[in-house]
VODOVEX-616652 format. One record per residue: residue in three letters; x, y, z of N, C-alpha, C, O in turn. Coordinates in steps of 0.02 Angstrom, whole numbers, padded with zeros to 5 digits, always signed. Layout:
alaXYZXYZXYZXYZ
...
This chain:
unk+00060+01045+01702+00100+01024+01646+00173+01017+01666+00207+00976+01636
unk+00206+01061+01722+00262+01063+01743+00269+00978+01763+00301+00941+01726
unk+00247+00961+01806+00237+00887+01815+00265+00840+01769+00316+00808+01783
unk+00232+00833+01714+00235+00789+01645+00302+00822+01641+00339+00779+01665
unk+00338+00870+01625+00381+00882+01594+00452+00858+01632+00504+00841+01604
unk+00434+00861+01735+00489+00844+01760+00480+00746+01749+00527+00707+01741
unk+00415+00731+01753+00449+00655+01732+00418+00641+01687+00371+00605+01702
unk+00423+00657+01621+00477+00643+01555+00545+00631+01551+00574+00579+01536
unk+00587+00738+01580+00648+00701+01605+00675+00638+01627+00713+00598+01600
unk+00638+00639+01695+00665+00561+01740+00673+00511+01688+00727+00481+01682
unk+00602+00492+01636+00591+00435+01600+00667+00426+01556+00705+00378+01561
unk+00676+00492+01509+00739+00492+01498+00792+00463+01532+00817+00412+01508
unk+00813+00485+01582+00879+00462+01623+00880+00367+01634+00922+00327+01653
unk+00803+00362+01608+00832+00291+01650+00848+00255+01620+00819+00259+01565
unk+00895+00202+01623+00935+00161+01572+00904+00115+01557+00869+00094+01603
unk+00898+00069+01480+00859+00022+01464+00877-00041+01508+00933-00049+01532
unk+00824-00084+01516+00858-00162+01532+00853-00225+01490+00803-00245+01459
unk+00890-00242+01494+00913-00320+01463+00851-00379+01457+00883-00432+01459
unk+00786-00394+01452+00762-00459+01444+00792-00510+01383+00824-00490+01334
unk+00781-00551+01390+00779-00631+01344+00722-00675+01373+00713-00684+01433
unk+00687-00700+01325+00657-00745+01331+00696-00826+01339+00746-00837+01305
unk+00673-00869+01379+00705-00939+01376+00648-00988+01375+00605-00986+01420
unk+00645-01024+01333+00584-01073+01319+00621-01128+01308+00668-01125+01268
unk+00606-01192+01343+00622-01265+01349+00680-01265+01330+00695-01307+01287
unk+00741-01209+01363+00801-01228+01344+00839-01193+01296+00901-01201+01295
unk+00804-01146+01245+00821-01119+01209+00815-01050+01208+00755-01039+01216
unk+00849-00988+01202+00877-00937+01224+00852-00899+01166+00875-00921+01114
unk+00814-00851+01158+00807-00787+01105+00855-00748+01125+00883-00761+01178
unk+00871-00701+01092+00913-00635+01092+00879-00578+01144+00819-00569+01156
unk+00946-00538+01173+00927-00476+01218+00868-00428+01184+00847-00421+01127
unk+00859-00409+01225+00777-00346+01186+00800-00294+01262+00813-00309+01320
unk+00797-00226+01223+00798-00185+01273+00732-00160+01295+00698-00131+01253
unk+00712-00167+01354+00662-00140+01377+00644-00064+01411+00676-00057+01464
unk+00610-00016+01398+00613+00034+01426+00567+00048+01478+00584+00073+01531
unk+00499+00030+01462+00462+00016+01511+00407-00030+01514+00399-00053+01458
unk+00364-00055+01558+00325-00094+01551+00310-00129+01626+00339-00110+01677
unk+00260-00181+01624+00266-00218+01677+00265-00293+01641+00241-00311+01587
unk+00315-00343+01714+00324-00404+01697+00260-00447+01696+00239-00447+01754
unk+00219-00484+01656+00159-00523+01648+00155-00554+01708+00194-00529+01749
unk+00117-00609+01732+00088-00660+01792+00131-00623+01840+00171-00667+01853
unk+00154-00560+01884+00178-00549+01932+00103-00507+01984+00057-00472+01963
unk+00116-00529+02045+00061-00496+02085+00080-00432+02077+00036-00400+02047
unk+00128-00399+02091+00118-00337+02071+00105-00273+02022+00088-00214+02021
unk+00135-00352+01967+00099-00292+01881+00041-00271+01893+00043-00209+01891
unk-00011-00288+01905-00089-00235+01906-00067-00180+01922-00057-00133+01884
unk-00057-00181+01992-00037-00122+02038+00012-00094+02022+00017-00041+02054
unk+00071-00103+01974+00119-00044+01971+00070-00015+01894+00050+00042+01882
unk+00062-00075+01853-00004-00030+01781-00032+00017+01811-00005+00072+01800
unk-00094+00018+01860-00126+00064+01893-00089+00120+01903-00098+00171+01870
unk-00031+00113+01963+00011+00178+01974+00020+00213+01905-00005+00269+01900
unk+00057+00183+01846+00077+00219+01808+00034+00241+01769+00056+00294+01747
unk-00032+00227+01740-00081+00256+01729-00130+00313+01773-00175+00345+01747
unk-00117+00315+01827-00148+00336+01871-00179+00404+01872-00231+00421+01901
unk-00131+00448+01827-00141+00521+01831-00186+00540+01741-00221+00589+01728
unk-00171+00495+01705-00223+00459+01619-00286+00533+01622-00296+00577+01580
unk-00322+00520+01698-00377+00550+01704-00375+00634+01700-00421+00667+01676
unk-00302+00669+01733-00323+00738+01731-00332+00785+01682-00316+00775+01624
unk-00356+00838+01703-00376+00871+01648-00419+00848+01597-00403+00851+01538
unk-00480+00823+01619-00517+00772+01533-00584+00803+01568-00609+00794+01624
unk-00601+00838+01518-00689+00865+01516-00737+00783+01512-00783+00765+01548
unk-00706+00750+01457-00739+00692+01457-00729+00637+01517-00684+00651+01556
unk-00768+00575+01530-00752+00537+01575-00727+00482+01532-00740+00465+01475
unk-00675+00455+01589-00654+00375+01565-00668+00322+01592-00696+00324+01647
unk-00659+00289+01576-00655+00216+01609-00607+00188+01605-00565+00215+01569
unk-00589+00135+01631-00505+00093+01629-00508+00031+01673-00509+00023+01734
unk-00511-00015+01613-00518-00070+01636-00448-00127+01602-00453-00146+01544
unk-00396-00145+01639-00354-00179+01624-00317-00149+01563-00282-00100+01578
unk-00315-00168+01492-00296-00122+01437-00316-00102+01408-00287-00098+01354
unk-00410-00059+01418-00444-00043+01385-00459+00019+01430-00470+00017+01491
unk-00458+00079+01389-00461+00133+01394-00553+00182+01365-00563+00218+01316
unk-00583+00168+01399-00649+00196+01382-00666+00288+01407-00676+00316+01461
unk-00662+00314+01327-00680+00406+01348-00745+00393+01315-00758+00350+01274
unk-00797+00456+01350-00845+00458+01326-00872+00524+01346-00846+00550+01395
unk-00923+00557+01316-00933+00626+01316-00996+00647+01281-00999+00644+01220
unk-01067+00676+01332-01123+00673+01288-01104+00747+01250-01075+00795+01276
unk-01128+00743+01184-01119+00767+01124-01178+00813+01094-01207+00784+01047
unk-01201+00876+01109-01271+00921+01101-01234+00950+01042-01260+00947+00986
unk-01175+00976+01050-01177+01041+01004-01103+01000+00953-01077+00944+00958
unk-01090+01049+00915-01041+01046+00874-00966+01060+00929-00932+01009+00935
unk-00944+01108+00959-00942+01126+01033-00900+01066+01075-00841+01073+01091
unk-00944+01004+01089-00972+00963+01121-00902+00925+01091-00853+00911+01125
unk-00911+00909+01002-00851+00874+00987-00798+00924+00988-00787+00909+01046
unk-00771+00952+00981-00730+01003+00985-00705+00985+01066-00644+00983+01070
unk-00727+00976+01109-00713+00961+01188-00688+00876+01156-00632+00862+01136
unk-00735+00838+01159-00684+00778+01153-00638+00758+01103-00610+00703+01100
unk-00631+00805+01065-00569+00803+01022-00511+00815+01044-00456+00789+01034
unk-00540+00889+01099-00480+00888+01146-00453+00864+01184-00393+00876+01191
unk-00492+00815+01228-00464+00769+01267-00454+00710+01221-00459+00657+01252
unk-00444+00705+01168-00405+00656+01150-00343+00667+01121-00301+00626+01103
unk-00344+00750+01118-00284+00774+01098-00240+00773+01173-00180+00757+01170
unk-00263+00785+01222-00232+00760+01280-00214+00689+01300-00176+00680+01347
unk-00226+00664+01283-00230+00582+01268-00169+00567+01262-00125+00542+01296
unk-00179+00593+01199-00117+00578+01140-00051+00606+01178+00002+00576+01174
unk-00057+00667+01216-00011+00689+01248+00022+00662+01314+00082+00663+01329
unk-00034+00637+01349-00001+00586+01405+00043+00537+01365+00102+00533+01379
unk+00013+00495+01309+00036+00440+01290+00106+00453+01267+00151+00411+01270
unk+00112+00514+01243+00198+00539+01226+00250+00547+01268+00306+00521+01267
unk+00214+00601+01320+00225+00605+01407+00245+00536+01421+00304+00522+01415
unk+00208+00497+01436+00224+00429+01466+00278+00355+01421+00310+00308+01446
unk+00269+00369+01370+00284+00309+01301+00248+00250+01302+00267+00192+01296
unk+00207+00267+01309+00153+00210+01287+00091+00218+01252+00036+00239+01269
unk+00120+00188+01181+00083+00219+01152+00000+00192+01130-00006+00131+01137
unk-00040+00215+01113-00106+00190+01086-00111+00137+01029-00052+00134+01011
unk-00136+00103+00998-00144+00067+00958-00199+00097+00904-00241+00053+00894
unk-00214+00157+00864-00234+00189+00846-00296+00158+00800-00351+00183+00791
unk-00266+00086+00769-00302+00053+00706-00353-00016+00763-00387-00062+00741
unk-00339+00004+00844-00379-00026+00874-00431+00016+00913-00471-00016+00947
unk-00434+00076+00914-00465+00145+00928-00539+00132+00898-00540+00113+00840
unk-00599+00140+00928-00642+00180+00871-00698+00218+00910-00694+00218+00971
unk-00725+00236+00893-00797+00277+00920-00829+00256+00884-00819+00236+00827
unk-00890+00260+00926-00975+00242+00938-01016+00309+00944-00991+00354+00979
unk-01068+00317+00917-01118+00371+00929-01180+00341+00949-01222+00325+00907
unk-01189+00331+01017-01259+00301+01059-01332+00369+01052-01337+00417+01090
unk-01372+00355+01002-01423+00394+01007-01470+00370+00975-01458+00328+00932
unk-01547+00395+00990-01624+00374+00958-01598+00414+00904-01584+00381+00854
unk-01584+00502+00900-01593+00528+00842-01565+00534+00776-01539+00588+00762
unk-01566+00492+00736-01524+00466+00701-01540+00537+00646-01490+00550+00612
unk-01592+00577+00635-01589+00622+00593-01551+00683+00619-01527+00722+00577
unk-01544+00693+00677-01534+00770+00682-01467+00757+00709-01440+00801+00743
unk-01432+00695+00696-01367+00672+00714-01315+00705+00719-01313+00742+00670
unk-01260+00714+00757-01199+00767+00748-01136+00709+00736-01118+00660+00768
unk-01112+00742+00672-01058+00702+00645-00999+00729+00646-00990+00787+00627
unk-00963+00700+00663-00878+00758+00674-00848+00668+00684-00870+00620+00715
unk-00771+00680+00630-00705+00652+00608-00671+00670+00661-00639+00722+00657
unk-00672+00629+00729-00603+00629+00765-00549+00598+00742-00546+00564+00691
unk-00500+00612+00786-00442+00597+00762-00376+00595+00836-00369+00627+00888
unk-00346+00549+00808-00287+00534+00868-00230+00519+00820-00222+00479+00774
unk-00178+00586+00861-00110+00587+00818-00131+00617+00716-00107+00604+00661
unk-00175+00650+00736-00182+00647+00647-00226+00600+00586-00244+00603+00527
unk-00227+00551+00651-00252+00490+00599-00325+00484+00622-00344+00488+00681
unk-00378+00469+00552-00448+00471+00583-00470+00405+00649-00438+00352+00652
unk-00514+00416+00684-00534+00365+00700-00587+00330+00677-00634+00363+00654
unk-00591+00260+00678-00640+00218+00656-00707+00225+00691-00716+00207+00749
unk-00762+00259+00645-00830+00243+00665-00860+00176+00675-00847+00145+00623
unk-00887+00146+00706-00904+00109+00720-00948+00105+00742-00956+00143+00789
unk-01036+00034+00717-01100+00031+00737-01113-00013+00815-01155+00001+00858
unk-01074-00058+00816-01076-00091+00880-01008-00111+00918-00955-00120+00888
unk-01014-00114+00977-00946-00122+01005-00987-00161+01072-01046-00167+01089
unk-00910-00189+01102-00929-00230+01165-00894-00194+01213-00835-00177+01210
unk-00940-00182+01263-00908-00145+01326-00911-00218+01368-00943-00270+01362
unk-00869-00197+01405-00847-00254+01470-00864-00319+01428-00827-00334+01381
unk-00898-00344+01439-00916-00423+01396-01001-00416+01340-01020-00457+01298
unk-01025-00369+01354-01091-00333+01328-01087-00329+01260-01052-00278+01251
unk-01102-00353+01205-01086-00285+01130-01168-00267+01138-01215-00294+01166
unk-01158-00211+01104-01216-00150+01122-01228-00113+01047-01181-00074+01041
unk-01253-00110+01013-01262-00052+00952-01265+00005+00956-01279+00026+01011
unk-01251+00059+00898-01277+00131+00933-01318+00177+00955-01315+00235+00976
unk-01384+00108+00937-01463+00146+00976-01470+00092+01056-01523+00068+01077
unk-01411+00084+01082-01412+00055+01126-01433-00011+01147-01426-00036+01203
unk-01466-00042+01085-01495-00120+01097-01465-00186+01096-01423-00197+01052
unk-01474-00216+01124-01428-00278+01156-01445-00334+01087-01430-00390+01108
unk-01466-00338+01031-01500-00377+00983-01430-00423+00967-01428-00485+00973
unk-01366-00372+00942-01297-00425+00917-01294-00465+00969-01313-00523+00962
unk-01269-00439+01037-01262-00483+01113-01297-00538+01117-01267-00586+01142
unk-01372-00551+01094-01425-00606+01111-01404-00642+01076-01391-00699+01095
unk-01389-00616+00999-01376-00649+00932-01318-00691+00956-01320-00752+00953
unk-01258-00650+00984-01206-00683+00992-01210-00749+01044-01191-00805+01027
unk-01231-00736+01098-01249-00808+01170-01281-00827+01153-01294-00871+01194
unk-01339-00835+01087-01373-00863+01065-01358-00932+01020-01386-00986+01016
unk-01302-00905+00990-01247-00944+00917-01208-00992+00967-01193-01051+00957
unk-01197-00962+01011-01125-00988+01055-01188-01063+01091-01185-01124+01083
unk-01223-01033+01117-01266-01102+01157-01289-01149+01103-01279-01208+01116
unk-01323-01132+01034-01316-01182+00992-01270-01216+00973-01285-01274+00962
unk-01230-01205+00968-01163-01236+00953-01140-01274+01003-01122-01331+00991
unk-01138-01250+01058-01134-01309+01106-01180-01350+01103-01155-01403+01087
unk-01238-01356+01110-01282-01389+01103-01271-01452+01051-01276-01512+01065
unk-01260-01427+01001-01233-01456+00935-01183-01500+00953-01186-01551+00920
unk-01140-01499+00993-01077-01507+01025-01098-01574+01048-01088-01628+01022
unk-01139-01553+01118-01156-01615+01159-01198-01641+01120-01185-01701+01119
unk-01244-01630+01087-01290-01685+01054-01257-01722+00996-01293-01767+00972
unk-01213-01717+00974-01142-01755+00936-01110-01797+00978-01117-01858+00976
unk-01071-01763+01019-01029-01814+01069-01083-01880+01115-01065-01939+01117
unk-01127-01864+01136-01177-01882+01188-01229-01924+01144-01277-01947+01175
unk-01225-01935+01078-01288-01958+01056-01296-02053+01075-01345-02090+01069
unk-01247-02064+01090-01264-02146+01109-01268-02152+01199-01276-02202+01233
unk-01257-02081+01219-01282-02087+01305-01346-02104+01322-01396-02077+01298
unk-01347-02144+01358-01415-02162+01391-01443-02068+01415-01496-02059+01444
């Protein structure tokens, strides 16, 4: 924890900088920036990475981290069980203060992946105070998935999308040989 606390300090000391946007000639106003990385540069990934880099310690649960998506997850037996990933999201929350960057809270939600839908364990997390959104299906990487694990929305979805194209070319294309 000593760590976090000596760079916090640092974060403090460092002085804001100056951007403006300039589009075809025309000039927006200064914006102070405190931190961040610059978009289309080869090295934004790699300094994101660095500065996320340490996100992971201390977390009973595992993450994932993929570009700006932050995936915790934590199998869940006992009451216990949430009580542990509550805490690492109470750590979460604490890097994110630690660091200033903050979460998007109302873009947050949890998923409960299980067959047993009767003997279910229900527990109200929460980040910063505020509940998080339960939620029945979500898309990991490009996948959406439900919470008994079945791919049914996903099919549904590449399913809609190829009709429609379909629809598409057989509109545009109908006087092609």
């Amino acid at each position: 924890m000593n760590r976090h606390k000596t760079h916090w300090t640092h974060l403090q000391q460092i002085r804001s900088v100056a951007h403006r946007v300039v589009v075809d000639g025309y000039t927006l106003h200064d914006a102070s920036v405190l931190s961040g990385v610059p978009l289309g540069t080869v090295l934004g990934p790699f300094l994101f990475l660095m500065f996320i880099n340490d996100i992971t310690e201390n977390m009973s649960s595992r993450i994932r981290l993929f570009a700006d998506v932050c995936l915790m997850y934590h199998e869940i037996r006992s009451q216990s069980d949430c009580h542990r990933l509550q805490d690492d999201l109470n750590r979460l929350m604490q890097w994110s203060k630690i660091w200033g960057m903050a979460f998007n809270i109302k873009k947050c939600n949890i998923i409960s992946i299980t067959n047993n839908t009767i003997r279910k364990i229900r527990h109200q997390y929460t980040m910063n105070s505020e509940p998080v959104n339960p939620i029945n299906t979500c898309v990991y990487y490009i996948v959406t998935v439900n919470s008994r694990l079945h791919w049914n929305d996903h099919i549904d979805k590449i399913s809609a999308a190829a009709n429609r194209m379909s629809g598409f070319l057989r509109q545009t294309l109908y006087k092609c040989n």
